[in-house]
Structures are given as C-alpha cells and as structure tokens.
N, C-alpha and C positions, 0 to 999 in steps of 0.2 A: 504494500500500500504506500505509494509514492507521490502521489500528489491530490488535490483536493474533491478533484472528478471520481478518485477511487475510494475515499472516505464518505462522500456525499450516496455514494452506491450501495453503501454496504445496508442490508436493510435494516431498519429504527435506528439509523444516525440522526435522520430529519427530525422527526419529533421529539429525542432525545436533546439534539441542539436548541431546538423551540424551547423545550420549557428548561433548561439550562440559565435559557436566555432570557426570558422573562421572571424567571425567580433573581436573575443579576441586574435587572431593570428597577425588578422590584425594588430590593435593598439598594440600588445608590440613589434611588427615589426618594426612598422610607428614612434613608440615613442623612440623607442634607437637609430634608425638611425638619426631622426630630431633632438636628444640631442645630439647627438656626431657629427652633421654637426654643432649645433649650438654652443657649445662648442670649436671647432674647429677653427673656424672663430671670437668668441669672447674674449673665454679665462674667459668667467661669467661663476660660476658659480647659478648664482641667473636664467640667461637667458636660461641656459641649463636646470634645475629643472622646468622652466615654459615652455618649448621647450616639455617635456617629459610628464609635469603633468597638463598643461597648460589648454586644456578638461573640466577636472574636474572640475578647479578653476572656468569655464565658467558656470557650469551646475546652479548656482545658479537662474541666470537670467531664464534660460529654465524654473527652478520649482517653479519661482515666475510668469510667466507668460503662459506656457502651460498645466500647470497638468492636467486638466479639459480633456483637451481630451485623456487622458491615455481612461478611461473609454467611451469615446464616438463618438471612431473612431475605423473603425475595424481593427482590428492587424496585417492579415497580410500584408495589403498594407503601412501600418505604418511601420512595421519593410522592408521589402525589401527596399520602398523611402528614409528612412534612410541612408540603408548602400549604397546605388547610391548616396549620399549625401556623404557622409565620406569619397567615393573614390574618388570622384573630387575632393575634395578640399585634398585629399593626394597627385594625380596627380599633382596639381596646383603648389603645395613645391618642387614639382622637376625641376620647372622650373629653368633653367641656372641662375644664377646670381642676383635671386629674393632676394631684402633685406632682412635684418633677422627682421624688425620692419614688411614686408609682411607677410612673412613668419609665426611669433608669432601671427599676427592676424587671419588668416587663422587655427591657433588652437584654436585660444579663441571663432572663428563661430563655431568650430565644436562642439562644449560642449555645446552649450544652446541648440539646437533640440533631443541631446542622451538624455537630461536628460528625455523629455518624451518618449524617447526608452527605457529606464527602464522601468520608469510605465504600457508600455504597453508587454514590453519581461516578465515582474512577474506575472501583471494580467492575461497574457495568460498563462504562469503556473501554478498556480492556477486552470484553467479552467481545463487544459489538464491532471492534476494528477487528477482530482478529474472524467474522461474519462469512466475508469475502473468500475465505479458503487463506488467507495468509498468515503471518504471524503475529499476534496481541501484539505482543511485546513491543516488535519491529513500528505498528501501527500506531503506538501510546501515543508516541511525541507532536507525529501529525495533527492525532487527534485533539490530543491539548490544545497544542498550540491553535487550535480552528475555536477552541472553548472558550482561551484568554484572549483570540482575535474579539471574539462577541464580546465579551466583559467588556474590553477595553473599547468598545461602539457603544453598549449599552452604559458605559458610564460616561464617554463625552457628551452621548443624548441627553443621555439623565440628568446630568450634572447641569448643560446647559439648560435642558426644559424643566428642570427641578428648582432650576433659577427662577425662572419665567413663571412657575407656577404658585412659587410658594408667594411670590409676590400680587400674582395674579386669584389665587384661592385662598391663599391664607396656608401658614403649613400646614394647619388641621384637613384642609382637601383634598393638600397633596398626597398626608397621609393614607386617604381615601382611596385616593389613585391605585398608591401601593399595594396595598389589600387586594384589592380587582388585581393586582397582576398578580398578587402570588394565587390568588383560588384560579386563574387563568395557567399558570405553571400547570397546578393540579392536573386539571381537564385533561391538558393536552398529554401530562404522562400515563393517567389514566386511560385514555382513550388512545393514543398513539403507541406504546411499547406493548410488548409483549409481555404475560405473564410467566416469564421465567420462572425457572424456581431457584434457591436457595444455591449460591455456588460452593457454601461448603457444606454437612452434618453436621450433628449435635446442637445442642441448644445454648447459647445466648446468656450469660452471665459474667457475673465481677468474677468471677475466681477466672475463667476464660480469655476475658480483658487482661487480666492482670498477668496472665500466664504471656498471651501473645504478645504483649510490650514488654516484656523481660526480654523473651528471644529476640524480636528485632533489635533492644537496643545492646543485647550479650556483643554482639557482632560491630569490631570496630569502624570497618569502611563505611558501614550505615550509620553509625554515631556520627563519622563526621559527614558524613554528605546530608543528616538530619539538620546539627546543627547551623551548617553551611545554608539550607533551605530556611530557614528559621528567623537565626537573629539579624542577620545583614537586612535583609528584606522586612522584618521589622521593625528596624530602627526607621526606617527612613519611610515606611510609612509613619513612624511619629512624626517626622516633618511633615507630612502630607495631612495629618490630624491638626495642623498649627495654622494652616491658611485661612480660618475663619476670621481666629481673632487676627493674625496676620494682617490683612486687607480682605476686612468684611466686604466692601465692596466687587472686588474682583477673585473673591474666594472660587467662582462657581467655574471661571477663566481658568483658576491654578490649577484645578481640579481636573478640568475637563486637559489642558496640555499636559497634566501626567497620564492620563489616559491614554491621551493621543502616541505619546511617547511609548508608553509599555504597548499601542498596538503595530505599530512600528517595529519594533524590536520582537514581537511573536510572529509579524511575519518573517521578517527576516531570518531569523535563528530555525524556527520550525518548518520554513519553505524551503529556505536556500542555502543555508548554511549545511556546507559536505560536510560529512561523517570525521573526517581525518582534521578536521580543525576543531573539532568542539572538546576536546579535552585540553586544546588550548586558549580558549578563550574565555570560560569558565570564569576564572576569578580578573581578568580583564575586565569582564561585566560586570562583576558584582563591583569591582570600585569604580567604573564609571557609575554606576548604580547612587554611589553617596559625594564624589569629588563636587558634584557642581552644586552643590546644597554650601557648601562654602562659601559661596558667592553670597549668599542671603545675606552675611556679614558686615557686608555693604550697604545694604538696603539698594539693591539696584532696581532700579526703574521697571515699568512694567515689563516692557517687549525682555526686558534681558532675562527678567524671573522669569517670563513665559517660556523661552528658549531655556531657560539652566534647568528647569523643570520637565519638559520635554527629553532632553538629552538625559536625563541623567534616568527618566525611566525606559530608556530602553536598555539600562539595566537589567530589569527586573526580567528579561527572559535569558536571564543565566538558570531563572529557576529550571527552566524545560532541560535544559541540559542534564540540571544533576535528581529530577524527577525522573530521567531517562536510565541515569544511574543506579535509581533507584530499585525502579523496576529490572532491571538487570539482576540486582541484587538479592532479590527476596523471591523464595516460596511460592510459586502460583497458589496454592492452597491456605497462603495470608496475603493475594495481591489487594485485597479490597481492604483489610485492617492496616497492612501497609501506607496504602493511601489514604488511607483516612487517618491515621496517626501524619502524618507528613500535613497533611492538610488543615488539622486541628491544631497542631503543635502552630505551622504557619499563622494562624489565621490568629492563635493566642498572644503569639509573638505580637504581633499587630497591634492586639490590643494593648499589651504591657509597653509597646513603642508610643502607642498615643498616649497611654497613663502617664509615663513617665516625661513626654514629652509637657503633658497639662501641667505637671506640675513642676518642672522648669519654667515652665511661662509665665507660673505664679510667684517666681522671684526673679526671672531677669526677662528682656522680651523675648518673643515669639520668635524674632530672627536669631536670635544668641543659642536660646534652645535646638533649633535646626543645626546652627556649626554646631552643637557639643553632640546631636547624634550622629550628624553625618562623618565628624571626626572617628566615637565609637565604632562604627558601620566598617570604616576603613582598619580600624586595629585588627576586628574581631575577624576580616575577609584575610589578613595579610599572617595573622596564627594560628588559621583553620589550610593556607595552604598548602603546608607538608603532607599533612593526612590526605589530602583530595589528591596528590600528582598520580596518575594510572598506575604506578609501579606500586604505590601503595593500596589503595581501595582491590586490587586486586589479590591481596594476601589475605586471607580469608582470618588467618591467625594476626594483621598488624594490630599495635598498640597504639598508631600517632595520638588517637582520639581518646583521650581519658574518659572512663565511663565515668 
C-alpha cells in the first residue's frame, strides 16, 4: 500500500476516515470555544490551557486502567459509544451558568475513556490497511499520516470557523455545534464499518492493563521511542496552549498556522519521504519541532509568529516516523494496546505541557513561558538521541532508555 488511491481502496477506510474526522472537528470546535468561554469569565490563563487541553491531561488515568480492552472489545461499537459519550458531556458545558470548577471537570471525564479510543481507532487501522491483501504494518504510516493530514484540515477549519463562530453564536452555540459533530462521528461508525469482532480473547480488566504496560515498557527501544513520542511533542504543544492569553486576538490565526504546518509536514514525511532517510531525520524534526518557538522571545510581529509557528510544526510528523517504529516493535496481539498506550501517554503529555505551560504564564509572560518549553523540548530530543540511532532500538536487550 503505496500511495493514497490504495488506502482510499481498501474497504471501511472511507467511513473510518469520516468519523475520525468529525470527532477531530468536533474537539478543536468544542476546545476553543470552552477556552475562550473559560478565559473569559476567569481571566486564567493556567484554566483556559486546561479548558482547551484538559482531555488529554485526563487520558493518563484511561491508559493506566482501560488499555486491555483496546484489543478485546470490538471497534466498532467502541468507537460510535464513545463519540455518544463526548457529545453529552459537550452538551452538558452548554448549560447556562454551569461553574467553570463543573465545567473543567466534565473535561477531565472526557479524557480517560478517548484514551482507549485510541487504542482501538489504531488497532482498527492497522487491521483495515492491511484489507487490500498487503501488509498492516507496511500500511500504518500511510494510513496515519492521511489521519493527521485530516486533523490538521479539521483544525485550520475549526480553528478559523470556531473563531467566527464563537463570536458569531456565543461559545455556548459553538459548543452546540460540537455535540452535533461528535453524535455525527457516531452514525457514521455505526452505520459505515463493519462489525468486526474483538482482535484479541479474554476479557478486559486492571490486572490485564497493568500486565500489558509492564511488557511494552520491560523492553528498552520502546521506552525510548515512547518517550521520544511523548514529551518533545508535548512541551511544545504547551506553547501552543499559550496563544490565547498570548494574543487573544489572533489566537485562532496561531492556531490554525500550527495546523497548517503539522499538515505540511504529514504530507511530506508520510507521502514522500523514502524509506532510507527516515531514520535520519527523526530527531532533525523533533528540534525543528521546538527551535523556532525561541523566537517568541522577541515578541515578533505577526507574519513572523505566523511563519515560526508554521515551521516549527512540521515538526510534529517526526511522530509518524517513530509510530512506524513502533509498530515494528510490538506484538500484533498488543498492536491496538500499543497504540493506544502511545496515544494516551501522547495526548497526557499535552496536557501536562499546557499545565505546566498555565502556570508559567502565571509568573512570567506567555512569551517567556514558550522559550522555557521550547528550550526543554530541545534538551529532552538531544538525550533521548543515543537510544533512538537504529543500531540501538534494534537490540532487543539495549539499556540506553532507563526504565
């Protein structure tokens, strides 16, 4: 599976992609409108950043307690149940005059049951590239990267019409919107995939969770290539958690040119980028990924943020490289716990990069906070690089990666 005409082929990639794409519609909807109501009404900007990123930070809990059933429940009623999940409780934030301590918590629920929406939205990719008669594995990266191409459309749309809307409806309508898209996810997984069944036996519990995240992280080349996925990419989404208070005005503009950027960089990396260069560019990306966030330091002008923001996220598809790695790495019989650990772990990161970022901003600016994670971002890519060179991650016995 080599190019996008043989992905689009495979059958329930289309509707698989649909509601992919409208549950990532949904939440960068649901997520700028609830940061700029909660912003709004506080004046944090630590509350805003967890208003926006607040999910993620939650997923930890989901992938220390659900993972086990990525593999042993079937997909597609997992993913529909899901997004009927997401959209209540987006509904719920619309409510009139709901505190904002409600409100916050009602984001930190949603974040621990996506995180085994992950595991099970990959594992089913996986399944479904490999459809066509060829190989999952081979297929993954393609596939991704067609996943993060959408994200990265659905969150310039969103970002910009999440702009326009919240202004235009109030954030309470937008949040409105968002709901209709995620019970709109639902339908279409419901009614477009197949009722597979379960890719692995046995049943679904903490003791199973706890079992399978021992093993993947016993093993040191997935330690670091976990890590490497993780904290680099979410430091510097805490910069990208800072553009509110940053320049309220043209927050929806930073937003959308980091998007633009990371969908830039998934096509590139996941279309055209050969095989024999990608284990060298690897940590090239991740520090263009955080270099140009230095700049903020300056407070430069718009067009230049626009452009440093841009560039630096087409960083962000070093992740497909060492997701590729990943997959190489683990068990078919834990590729969906796999993923969804990688995904949750990611997606916490995130959250703990906008926490941490909130609360920098709550003693120095918003731009200072950005240099001190984009500096981190750069340490953390430059003493994770031993453990990632091929020579390494290929010893099944290395130690680079301190468990």
């Amino acid at each position: 599976m080599r190019t996008y005409r043989d992905l689009f082929a495979a059958p329930e990639f289309t509707p698989f992609f649909s509601a992919v794409s409208l549950q990532a519609a949904a939440q960068t909807v649901g997520g700028l409108a609830l940061g700029s109501l909660v912003y709004a009404s506080t004046g944090s900007p630590l509350l805003s950043a967890l208003a926006m990123f607040g999910p993620a930070l939650a997923q930890v809990v989901g992938a220390l307690t659900l993972l086990s059933a990525a593999d042993r429940l079937p997909p597609r009623a997992v993913l529909a149940g899901l997004s009927i999940l997401l959209g209540l409780a987006t509904l719920l934030q619309t409510v009139p005059g709901l505190p904002t301590a409600a409100a916050l918590t009602l984001v930190l629920l949603q974040g621990v049951p996506s995180a085994l929406g992950g595991g099970v939205r990959y594992g089913l990719l996986t399944d479904i590239t490999d459809s066509t008669g060829g190989n999952g594995k081979g297929g993954y990266l393609l596939g991704r990267s067609v996943l993060n191409i959408s994200a990265g459309v659905c969150q310039i749309t969103g970002y910009a019409l999440g702009g326009l809307l919240v202004t235009a409806l109030s954030p309470r309508g937008t949040l409105l919107i968002a709901a209709g898209l995620h019970v709109l996810s639902a339908a279409v997984a419901r009614c477009g995939l197949t009722a597979r069944p379960a890719r692995a036996a046995g049943r679904p519990s903490l003791g199973e969770t706890m079992r399978g995240n021992a093993l993947l992280w016993s093993s040191a080349p997935r330690r670091c290539v976990y890590l490497a996925l993780w904290v680099p990419n979410g430091l510097i989404v805490g910069c990208e958690a800072l553009f509110v208070p940053y320049d309220t005005a043209h927050a929806g503009m930073l937003l959308a040119s980091a998007a633009l950027g990371m969908l830039g960089g998934d096509i590139l990396t996941g279309r055209f980028l050969p095989a024999r260069l990608r284990a060298r560019l690897g940590a090239p990306l991740r520090l263009l990924l955080a270099v140009p966030y230095l700049l903020f330091g300056v407070r430069p002008s718009l067009p230049v943020a626009l452009a440093a923001v841009a560039v630096a996220s087409l960083g962000f598809s070093a992740s497909l490289l060492l997701q590729e790695r990943l997959v190489a790495l683990t068990p078919d019989e834990l590729g969906g716990h796999a993923l969804g650990l990688h995904t949750a772990g990611m997606l916490t990161m995130q959250g703990v990069g906008a926490l941490l970022a909130g609360t920098l901003a709550q003693f120095v600016s918003p731009a200072a906070a950005m240099v001190v994670l984009a500096v981190l971002s750069v340490a953390v890519t430059l003493a994770l690089g031993p453990g990632l060179r091929p020579r390494a991650t290929a010893r099944a016995g290395d130690s680079t990666c301190a468990a």
